[in-house]
C-alpha positions in Angstrom: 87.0 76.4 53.6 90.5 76.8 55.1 92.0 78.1 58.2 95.4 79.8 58.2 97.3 81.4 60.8 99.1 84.5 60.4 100.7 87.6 61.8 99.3 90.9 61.4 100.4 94.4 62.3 97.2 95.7 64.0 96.7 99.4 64.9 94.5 99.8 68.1 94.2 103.3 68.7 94.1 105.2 72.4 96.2 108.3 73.4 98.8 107.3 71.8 99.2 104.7 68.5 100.5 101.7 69.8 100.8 98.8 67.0 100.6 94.9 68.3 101.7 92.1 66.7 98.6 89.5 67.0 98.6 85.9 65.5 95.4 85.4 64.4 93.4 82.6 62.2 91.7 83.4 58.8 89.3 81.2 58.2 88.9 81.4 54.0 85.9 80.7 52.1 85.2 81.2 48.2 81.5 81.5 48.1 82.5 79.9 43.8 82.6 76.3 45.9 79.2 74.8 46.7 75.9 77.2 46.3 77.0 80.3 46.7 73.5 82.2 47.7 73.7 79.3 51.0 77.1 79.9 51.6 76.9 83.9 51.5 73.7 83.6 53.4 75.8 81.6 56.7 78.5 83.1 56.1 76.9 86.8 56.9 75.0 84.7 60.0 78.1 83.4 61.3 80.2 86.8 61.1 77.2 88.7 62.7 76.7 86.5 65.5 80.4 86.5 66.4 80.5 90.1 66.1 77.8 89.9 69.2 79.8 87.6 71.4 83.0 88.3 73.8 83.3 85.9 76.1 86.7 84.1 76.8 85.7 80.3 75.8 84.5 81.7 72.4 87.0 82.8 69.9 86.6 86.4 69.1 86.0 88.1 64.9 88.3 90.7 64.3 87.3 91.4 60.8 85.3 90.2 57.8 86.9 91.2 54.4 85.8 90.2 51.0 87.7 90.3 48.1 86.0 89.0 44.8 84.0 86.0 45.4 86.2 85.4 49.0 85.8 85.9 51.8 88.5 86.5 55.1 87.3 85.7 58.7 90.1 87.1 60.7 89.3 85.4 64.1 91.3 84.6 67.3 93.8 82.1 67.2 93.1 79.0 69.5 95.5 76.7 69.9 95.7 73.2 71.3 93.2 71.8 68.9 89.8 70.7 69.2 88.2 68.8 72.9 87.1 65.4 70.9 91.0 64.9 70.0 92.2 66.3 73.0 89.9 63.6 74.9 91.2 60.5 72.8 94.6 61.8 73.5 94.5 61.3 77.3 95.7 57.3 78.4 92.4 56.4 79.7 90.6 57.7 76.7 88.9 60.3 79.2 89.2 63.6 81.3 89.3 63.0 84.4 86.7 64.2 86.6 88.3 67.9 87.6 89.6 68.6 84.5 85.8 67.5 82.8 84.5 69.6 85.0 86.3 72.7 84.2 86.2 72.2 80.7 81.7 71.9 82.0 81.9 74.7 83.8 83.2 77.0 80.2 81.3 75.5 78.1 78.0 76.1 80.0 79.1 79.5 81.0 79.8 80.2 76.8 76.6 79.1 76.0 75.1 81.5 78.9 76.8 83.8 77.2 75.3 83.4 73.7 71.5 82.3 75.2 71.7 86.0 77.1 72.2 87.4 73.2 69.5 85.6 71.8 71.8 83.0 70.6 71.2 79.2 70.2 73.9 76.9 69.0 73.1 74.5 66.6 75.7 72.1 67.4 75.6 71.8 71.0 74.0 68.5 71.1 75.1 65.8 71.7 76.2 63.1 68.5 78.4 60.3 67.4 81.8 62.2 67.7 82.3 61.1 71.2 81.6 57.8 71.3 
């Protein structure tokens, strides 16, 4: 599994055809790698569980495409990099206390967001990444 960013030409349609240019990821998985009936299997999860959510602290699907034995998530692009890096970057090792409780405040309201869908997130507890 990879993640690429690109540029695409996307139509949205309204009154009038307006085309935007929107730099997006594509996360790239050939179900050939690993056991493909598992991979399909998550892969179909993950896709229609992202389809349900639109909430700005979760990165929104755009489209799934398949194309022999791969498969194209074009998601949202989110920059910066992930919060565990972003955390060991800082001089004390740690937010402090206004931005952690920002950064709180989104993630609980995300996972509001996905619990109000029916949605549980497998990873949001807490492990060894943050010690």
């Amino acid at each position: 599994m990879r993640y690429e960013s690109f540029v695409l030409e996307t139509p949205r349609v309204s009154l009038l055809t307006v085309v935007f240019l929107l730099q997006v990821a594509v996360k790239i998985i050939d179900t050939q790698h690993g056991r493909q009936d598992y991979v399909v299997k998550n892969l179909t999860r993950e896709a229609k569980l992202l389809s349900m959510l639109q909430h700005p602290s979760i990165v929104r699907l755009y489209e799934t495409i398949q194309y022999g034995s791969v498969y194209y998530l074009v998601m949202e692009l989110a920059t910066g990099g992930d919060l565990c890096t972003h955390i060991k970057q800082q001089p004390s090792g740690m937010l402090d206390e206004t931005t952690a409780k920002l950064y709180a405040r989104q993630l609980v309201a995300a996972l509001k967001h996905m619990h109000s869908r029916g949605i549980v997130h497998r990873t949001a507890i807490a492990n060894d990444n943050y010690q």
